[in-house]
C-alpha positions in Angstrom: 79.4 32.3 82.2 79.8 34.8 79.9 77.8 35.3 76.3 79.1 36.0 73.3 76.8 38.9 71.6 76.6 39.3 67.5 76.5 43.2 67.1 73.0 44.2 65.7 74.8 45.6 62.2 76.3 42.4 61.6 73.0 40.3 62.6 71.6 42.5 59.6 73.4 42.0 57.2 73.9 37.9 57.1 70.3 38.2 57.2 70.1 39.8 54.1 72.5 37.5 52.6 70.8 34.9 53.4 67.7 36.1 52.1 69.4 37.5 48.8 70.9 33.4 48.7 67.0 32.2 48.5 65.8 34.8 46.4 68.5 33.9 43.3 67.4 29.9 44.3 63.9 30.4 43.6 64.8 33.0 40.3 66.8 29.5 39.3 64.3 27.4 39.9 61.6 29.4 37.8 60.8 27.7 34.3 62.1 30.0 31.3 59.8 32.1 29.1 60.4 31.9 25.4 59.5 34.8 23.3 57.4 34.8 19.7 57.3 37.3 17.7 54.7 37.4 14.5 55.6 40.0 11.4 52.2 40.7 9.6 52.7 42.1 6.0 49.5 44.2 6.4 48.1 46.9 8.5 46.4 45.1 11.7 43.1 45.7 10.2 43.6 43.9 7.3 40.7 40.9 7.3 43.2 38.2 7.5 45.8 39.7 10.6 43.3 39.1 13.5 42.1 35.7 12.4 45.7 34.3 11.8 47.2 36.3 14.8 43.8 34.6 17.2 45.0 31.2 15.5 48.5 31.4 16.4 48.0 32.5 20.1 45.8 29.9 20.6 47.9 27.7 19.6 51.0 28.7 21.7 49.2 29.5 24.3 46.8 27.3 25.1 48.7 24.3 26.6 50.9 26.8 29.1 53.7 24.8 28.5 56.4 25.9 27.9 55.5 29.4 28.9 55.4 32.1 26.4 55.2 35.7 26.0 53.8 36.4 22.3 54.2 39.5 20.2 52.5 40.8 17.1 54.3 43.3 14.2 52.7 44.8 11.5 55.1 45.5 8.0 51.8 47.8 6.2 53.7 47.0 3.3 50.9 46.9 1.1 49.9 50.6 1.8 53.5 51.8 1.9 55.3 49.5 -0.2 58.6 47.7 0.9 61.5 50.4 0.4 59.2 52.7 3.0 57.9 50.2 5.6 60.9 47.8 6.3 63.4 50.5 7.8 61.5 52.4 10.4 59.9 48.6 11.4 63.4 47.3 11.6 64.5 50.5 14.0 61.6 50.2 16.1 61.7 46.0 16.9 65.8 46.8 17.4 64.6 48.9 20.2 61.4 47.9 21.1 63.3 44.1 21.8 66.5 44.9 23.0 66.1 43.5 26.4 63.9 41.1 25.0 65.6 37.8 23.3 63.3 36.4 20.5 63.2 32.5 20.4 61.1 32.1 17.1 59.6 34.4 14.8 56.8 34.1 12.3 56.9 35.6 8.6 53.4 35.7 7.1 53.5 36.3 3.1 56.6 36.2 1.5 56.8 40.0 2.3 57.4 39.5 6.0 59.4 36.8 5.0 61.8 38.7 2.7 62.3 41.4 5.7 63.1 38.5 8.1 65.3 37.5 6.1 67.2 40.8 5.2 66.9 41.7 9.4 67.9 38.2 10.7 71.6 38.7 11.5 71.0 42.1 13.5 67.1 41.2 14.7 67.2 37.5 15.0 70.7 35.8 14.5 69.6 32.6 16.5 65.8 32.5 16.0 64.2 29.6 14.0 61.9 30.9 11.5 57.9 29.5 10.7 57.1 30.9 7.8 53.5 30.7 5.7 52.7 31.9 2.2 52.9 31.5 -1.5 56.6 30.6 -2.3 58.5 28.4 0.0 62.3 29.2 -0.8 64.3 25.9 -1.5 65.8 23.7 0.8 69.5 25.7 1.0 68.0 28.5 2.0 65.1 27.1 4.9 68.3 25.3 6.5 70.3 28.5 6.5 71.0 29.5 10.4 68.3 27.9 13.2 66.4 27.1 10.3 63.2 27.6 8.6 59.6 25.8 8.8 56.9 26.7 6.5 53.3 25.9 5.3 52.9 26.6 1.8 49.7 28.7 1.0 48.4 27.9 -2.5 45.9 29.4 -3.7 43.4 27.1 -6.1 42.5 29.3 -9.1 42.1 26.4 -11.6 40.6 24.0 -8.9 37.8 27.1 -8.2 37.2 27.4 -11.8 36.9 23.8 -12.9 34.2 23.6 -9.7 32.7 26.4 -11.2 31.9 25.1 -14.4 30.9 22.0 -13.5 28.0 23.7 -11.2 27.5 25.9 -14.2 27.9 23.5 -17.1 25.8 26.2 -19.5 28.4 29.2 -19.0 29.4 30.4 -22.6 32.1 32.8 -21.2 34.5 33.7 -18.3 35.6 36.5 -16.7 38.8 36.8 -14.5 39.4 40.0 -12.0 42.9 39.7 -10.8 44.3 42.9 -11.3 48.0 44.1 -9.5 50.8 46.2 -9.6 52.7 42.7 -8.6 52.9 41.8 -12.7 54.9 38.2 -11.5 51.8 37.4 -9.7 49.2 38.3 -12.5 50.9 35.9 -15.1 51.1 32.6 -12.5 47.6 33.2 -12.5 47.1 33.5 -16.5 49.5 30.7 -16.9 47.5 28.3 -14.6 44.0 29.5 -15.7 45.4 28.8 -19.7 44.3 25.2 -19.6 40.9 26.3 -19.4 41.1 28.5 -22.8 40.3 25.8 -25.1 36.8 25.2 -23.4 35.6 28.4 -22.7 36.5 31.5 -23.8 38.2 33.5 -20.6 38.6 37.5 -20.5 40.8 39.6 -18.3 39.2 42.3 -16.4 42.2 44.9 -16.2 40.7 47.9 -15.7 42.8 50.3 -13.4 40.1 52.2 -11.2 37.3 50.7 -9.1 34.8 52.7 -11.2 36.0 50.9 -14.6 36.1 47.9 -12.7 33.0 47.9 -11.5 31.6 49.1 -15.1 33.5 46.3 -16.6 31.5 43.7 -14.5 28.1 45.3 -15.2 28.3 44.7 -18.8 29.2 41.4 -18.2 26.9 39.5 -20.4 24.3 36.4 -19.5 25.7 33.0 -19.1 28.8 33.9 -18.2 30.5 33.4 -15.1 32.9 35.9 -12.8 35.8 34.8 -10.9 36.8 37.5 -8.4 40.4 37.0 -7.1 42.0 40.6 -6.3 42.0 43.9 -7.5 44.3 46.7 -6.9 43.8 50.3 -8.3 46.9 52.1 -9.2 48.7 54.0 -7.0 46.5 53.4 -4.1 46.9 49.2 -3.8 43.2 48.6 -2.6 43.9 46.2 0.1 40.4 45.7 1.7 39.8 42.1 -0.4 36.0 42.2 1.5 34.8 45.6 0.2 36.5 45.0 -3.3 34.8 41.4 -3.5 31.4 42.8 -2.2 30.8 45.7 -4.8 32.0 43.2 -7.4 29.2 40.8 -6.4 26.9 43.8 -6.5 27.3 44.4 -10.0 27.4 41.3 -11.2 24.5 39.7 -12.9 25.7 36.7 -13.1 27.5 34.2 -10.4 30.9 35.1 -9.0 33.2 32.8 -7.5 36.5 33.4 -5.7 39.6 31.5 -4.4 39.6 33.0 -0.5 38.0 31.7 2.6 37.8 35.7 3.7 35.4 36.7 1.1 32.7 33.7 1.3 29.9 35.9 3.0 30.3 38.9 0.9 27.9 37.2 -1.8 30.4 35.0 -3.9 29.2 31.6 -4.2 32.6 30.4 -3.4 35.5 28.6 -4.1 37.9 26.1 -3.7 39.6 27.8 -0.9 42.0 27.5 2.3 41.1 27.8 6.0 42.6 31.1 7.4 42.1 30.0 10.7 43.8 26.3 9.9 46.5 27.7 8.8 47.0 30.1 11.6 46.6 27.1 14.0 49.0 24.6 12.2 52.1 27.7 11.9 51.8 28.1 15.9 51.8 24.1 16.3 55.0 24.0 14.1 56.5 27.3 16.4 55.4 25.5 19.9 57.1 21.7 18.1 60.4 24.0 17.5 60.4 25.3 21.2 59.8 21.9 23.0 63.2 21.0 20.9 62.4 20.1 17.2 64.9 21.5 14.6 63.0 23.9 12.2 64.6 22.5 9.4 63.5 18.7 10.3 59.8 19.6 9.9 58.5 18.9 6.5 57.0 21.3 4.6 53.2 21.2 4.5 50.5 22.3 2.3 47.5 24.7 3.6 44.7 22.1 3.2 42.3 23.3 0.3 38.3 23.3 1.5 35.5 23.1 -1.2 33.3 26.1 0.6 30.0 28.0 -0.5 27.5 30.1 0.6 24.1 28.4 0.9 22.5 31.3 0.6 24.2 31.9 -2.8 23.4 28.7 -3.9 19.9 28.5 -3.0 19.8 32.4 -4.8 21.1 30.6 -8.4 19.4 27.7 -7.8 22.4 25.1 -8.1 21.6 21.6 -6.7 23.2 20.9 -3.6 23.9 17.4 -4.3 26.0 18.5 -7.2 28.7 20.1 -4.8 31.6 18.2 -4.0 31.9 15.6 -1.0 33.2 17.5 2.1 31.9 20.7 1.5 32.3 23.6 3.5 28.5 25.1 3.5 28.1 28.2 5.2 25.1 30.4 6.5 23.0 27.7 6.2 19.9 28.1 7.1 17.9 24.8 8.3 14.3 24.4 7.4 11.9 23.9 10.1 12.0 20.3 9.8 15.9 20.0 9.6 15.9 22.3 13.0 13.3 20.8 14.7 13.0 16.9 12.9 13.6 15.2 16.4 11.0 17.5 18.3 8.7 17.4 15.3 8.9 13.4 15.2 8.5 13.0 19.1 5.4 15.3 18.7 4.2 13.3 15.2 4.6 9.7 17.8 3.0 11.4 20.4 -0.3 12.5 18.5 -0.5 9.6 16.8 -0.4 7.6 19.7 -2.9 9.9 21.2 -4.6 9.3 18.0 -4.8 5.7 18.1 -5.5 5.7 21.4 -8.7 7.8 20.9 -9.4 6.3 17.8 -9.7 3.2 19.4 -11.4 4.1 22.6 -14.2 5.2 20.0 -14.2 2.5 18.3 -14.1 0.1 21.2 -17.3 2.1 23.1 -18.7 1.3 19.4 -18.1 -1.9 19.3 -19.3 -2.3 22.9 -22.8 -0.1 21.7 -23.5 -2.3 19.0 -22.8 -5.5 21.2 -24.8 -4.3 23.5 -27.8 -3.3 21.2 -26.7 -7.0 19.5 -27.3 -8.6 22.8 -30.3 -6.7 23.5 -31.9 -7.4 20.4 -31.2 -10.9 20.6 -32.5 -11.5 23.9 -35.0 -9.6 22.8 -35.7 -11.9 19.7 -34.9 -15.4 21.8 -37.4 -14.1 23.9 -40.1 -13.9 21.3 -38.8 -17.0 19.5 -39.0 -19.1 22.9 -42.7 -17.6 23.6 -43.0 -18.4 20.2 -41.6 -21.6 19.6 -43.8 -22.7 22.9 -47.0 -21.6 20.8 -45.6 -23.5 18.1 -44.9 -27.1 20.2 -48.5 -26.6 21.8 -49.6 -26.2 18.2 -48.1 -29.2 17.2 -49.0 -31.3 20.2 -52.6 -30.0 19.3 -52.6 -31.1 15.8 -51.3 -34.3 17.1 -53.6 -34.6 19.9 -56.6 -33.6 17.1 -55.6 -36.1 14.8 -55.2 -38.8 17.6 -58.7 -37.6 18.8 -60.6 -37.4 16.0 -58.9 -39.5 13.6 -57.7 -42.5 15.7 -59.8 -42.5 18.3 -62.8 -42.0 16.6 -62.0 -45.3 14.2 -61.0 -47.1 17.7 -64.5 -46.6 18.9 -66.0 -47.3 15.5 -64.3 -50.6 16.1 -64.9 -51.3 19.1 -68.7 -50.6 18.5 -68.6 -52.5 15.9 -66.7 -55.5 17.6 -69.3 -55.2 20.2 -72.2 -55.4 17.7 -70.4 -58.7 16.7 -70.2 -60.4 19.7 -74.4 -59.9 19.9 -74.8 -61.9 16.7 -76.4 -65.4 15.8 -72.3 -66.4 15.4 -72.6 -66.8 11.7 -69.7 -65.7 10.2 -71.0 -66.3 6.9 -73.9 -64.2 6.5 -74.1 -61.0 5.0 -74.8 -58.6 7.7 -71.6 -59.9 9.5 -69.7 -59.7 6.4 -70.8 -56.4 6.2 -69.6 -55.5 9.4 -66.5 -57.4 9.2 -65.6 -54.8 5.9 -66.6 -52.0 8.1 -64.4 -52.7 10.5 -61.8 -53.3 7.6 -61.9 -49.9 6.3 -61.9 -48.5 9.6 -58.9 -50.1 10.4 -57.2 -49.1 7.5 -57.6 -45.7 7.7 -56.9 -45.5 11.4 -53.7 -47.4 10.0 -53.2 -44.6 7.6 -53.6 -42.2 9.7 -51.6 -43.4 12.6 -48.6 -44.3 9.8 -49.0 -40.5 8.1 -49.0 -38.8 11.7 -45.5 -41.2 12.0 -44.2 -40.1 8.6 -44.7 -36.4 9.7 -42.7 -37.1 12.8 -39.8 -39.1 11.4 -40.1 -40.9 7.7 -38.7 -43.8 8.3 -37.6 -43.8 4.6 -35.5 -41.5 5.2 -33.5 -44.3 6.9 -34.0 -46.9 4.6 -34.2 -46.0 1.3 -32.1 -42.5 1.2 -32.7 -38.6 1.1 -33.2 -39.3 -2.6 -36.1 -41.5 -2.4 -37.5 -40.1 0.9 -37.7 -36.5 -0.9 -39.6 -38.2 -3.9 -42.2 -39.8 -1.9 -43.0 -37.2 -0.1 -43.8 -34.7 -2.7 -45.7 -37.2 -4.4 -48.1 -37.4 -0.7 -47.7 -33.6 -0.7 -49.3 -33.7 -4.1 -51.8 -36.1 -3.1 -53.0 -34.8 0.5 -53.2 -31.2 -0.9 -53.8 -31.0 -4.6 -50.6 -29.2 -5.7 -48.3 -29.9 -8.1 -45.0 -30.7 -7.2 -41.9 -31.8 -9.1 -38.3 -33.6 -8.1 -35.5 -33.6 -9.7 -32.5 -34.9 -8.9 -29.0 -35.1 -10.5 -25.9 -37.3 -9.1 -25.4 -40.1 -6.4 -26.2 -38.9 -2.8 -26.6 -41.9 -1.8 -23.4 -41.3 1.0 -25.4 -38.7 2.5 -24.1 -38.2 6.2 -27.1 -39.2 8.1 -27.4 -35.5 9.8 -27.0 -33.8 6.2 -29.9 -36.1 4.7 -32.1 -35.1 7.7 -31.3 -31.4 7.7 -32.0 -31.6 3.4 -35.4 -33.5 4.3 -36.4 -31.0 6.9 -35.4 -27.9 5.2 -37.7 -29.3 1.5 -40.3 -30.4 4.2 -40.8 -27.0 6.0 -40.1 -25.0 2.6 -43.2 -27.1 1.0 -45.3 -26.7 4.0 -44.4 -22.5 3.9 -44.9 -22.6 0.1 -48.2 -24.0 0.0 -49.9 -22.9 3.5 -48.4 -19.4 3.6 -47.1 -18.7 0.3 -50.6 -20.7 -1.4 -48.5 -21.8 -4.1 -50.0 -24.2 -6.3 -47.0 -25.0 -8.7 -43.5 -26.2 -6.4 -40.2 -27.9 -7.5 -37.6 -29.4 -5.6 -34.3 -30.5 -7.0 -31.7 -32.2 -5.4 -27.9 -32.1 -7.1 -24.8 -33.8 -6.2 -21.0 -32.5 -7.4 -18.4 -33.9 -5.9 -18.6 -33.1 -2.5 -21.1 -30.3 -2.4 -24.7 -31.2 -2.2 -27.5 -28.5 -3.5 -30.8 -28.4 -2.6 -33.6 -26.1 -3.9 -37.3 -25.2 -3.8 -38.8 -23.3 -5.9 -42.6 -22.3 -5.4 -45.0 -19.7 -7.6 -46.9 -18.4 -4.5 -47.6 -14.8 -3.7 -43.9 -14.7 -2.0 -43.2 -12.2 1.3 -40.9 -9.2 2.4 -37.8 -11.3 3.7 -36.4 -7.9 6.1 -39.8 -7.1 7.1 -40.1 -10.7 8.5 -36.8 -11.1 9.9 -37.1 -7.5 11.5 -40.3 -8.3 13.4 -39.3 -11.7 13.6 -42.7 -13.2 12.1 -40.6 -16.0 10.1 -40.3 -18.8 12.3 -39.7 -21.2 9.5 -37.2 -19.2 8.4 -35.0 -19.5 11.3 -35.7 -23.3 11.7 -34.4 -23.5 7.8 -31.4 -21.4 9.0 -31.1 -23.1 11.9 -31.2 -26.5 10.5 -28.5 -25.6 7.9 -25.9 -24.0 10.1 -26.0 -27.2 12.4 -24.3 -28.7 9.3 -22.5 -25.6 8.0 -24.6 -25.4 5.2 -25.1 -22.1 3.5 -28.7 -20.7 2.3 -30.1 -18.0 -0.1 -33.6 -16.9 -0.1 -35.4 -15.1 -2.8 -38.8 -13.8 -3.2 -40.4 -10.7 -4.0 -44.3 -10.1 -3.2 -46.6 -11.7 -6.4 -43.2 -13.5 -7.5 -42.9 -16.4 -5.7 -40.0 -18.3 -3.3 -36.5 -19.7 -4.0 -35.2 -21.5 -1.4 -31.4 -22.7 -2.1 -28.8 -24.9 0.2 -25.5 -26.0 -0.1 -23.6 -27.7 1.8 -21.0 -30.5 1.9 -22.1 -34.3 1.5 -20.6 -35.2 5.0 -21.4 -32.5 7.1 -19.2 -29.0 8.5 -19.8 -27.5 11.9 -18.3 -24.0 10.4 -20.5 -21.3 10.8 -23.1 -20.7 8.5 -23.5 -17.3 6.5 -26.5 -16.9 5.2 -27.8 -14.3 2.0 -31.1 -12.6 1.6 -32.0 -11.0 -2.1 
């Protein structure tokens, strides 16, 4: 079988169709690119152009859709007037964009907007316009065409002024630079600033070089104020606003204020102002709405939003309080303090250290405490010690003195009686006669004093009076045998009922008058002693009073020679009693209790003077 064969010539050039055929699909299927084009009134080094032209860019460009190529022209109208710039600009964007097709373009000022406007039908017959500045034209003009969009640009001379003097409320005089060849523009600005007239007196400065300008401002008097808003020198239309605002503030002596964003940072206080950067960003958001399909015409017209803004360092330099300034303020080249910068460092590091602090603090005072417990503990061991050895001395003392009396008190009478019994039972039997009357009386006495002394050893042990007739009565009879046994004179007193005494109060009270007597008049050789006992209520007092030679109460308590003393103390805080000692060497003891009538196991506290 025969095959058919495509000559090479023809294989080459369906191939090329075919490739041509794909190439013009893919070119169709490729998104459009929409073209924006920007006219700047000034040169592109004018302070405002890059901020604006940065805003706008952004703005379109950010997103990436839909895709667009943006373009930037500059009028310079302001250094070579309208009649000179618009022609040659209009000639060069003819042929600069003739392959080019604009979609929207931007007017900034109503300069660029007034060439737009005179170039649309040959420049831009079906481009929407954005426009942004002083003036917006009325309503049959913007929907002329594709229509227009704008963002009116007002500038707040009046607002910037009232702020002013309220931040200023002393200022005697005002001074207004706003000087330009534009004379339309210089009476808005008289006419809106007129209002103010009647409270302040305001002066024009319309001097026509920089030199008399700046001559003008020095002589400016005290307590006046400055508000910078443009100045233009004839025939030269000074258009750098940051140099012309900066050698204003430089010969000022006083505060200046102005109405533009641009110039806060050359040393103006500031102003009531708009945001060149807002509105740069808010005209390339209405140019990117028109693109994805809104009619320029259907978007409303919008204000440039109007920002309170100062200089902080201005304001710290004329010492205006900061919380006079208006809610929302703008504050720029503020500085922060060390504490504003650093207040959640320097507070972590405050905690820290003063946990560290505390921590330290109470390490050292814990080791204290634990010292002093220790030396406590120590010392009272030390003391139990000596008060056990000592107490021991003082039971063997007392079993002595017992055992003494018992031996040569009772005993001694027993064997006198029994002697005597003895002699008895060797006589004639005669009851009657004298010699055994005689020892019948003997042995009488004897008796009798061996009871005495058996019923006084009793007494010292336990009164049983106490008991039975009250602490009253029990107190009274035994300072009358203290009298008697060791020729003293002691008194009682006592004032009130206690005859409800708790039975463990009565025998503390008893113990405590007992042992104080005893001190008073073995120690203290006291020859004159009192004891009173006073009822009130609850609260039962008790003192004894003595006119002996008295003793050094912290010498005895820091050697621990006063063993009464603790037994008084003792004795009291069993019932929760308190008690005050005072004596002096050569003046004598005052022993005083209180406590209540029924008794309180609360811990004593006990006061030395």
């Amino acid at each position: 079988m025969k095959r058919f064969r495509i000559p090479r010539v023809l294989a080459g050039v369906m191939t090329l169709l075919a490739w041509l055929s794909i190439g013009r699909a893919a070119l169709a299927e490729l998104p459009a690119r929409f073209n924006v084009l920007t006219i700047h009134s000034g040169a592109e080094f004018f302070p405002a152009n890059p901020i604006l032209d940065a805003a706008i860019r952004q703005a379109l460009l950010s997103s990436g859709d839909p895709p667009i190529d943006y373009y930037a022209e500059y009028l310079e109208n302001d250094r070579f007037g309208m009649e000179i710039a618009s022609p040659p600009l209009a000639d060069y964007i003819r042929e600069k964009y003739r392959r080019r097709h604009v979609d929207v373009v931007i007017a900034l000022t109503n300069d660029s907007l007034k060439f737009v406007l005179d170039n649309r039908a040959e420049l831009f017959p079906d481009a929407p316009i954005v426009f942004a500045g002083l003036a917006v034209p009325e309503d049959s003009v913007r929907r002329v065409g594709h229509g227009m969009a704008a963002v009116r640009v007002g500038s707040a001379y009046s607002q910037t002024l009232q702020l002013a003097l309220t931040l200023h409320p002393s200022t005697e005089r005002v001074f207004v630079v706003a000087r330009t060849p534009n004379k339309d523009m210089e009476t808005a600005v008289r006419a809106e600033l007129n209002a103010f007239s009647k409270r302040v007196p305001i002066t024009y400065i319309d001097e026509p070089t920089r030199s008399q300008l700046l001559a003008a401002v020095r002589a400016v008097p005290p307590r006046s104020l400055v508000l910078h808003i443009w100045q233009r020198e004839d025939g030269r239309n000074m258009s750098d606003p940051l140099d012309a605002a900066q050698r204003v503030v430089e010969a000022s002596a006083v505060p200046v204020y102005g109405t533009a964003d641009l110039i806060v940072g050359t040393g103006v206080v500031g102003g009531v102002v708009r945001g060149t950067r807002e509105t740069g960003t808010r005209v390339g958001d209405m140019a990117l709405q028109i693109l994805r399909g809104t009619r320029a015409a259907d978007i409303p017209v919008e204000d440039a939003q109007l920002v309170p803004t100062f200089d902080w360092r201005q304001i710290k330099r004329w010492g205006i309080d900061p919380s006079k300034l208006p809610p929302g303020s703008n504050i720029r080249f503020w500085t922060p303090t060390a504490w504003e910068a650093y207040r959640p460092y320097i507070i972590g590091t405050v905690i820290v250290v003063a946990a560290q602090l505390l921590a330290i603090t109470g390490l050292i005072v814990q080791r204290e405490r634990r010292r002093r417990a220790e030396a406590t503990v120590s010392a009272s061991y030390e003391r139990i010690r000596q008060l056990a050895g000592r107490l021991i001395n003082a039971q063997e003392a007392a079993r002595a003195d017992i055992a003494r009396d018992l031996h040569d008190g009772v005993c001694q009478e027993l064997a006198g009686v029994s002697i005597a019994v003895g002699t008895l039972k060797g006589s004639t039997g005669l009851i009657q006669d004298a010699q055994t009357q005689q020892a019948l009386s003997k042995i009488q006495v004897e008796t009798l004093n061996m009871f005495e002394g058996i019923r006084r050893l009793s007494h010292d042990l336990h009164p049983a009076t106490l008991r039975l007739v009250g602490l009253a009565t029990a107190l009274q009879a035994h300072c009358a045998e203290v009298e008697k046994r060791h020729g003293v004179q002691v008194k009682f007193k006592m004032v009130g009922d206690v005859a409800d005494l708790h039975p463990d109060v009565a025998v503390c009270f008893f113990r405590i008058a007992q042992e104080s007597l005893r001190n008073g008049i073995v120690h203290g050789q006291a020859r004159r002693l009192s004891v009173s006992l006073v009822r009130s209520g609850d609260r039962i007092d008790l003192t004894i009073s003595d006119d002996g030679r008295g003793f050094d109460l912290e010498a005895a308590r820091r050697t621990g020679s006063g063993l009464g003393l603790v037994s008084i103390e003792e004795r009291a805080h069993a019932v929760g009693a308190d008690v005050r000692i005072v004596t002096r060497l050569r003046q004598g003891t005052t022993i005083h209790v209180r406590g209540s009538a029924h008794g309180d196991l609360a811990s004593v506290r006990v006061a030395a003077s």
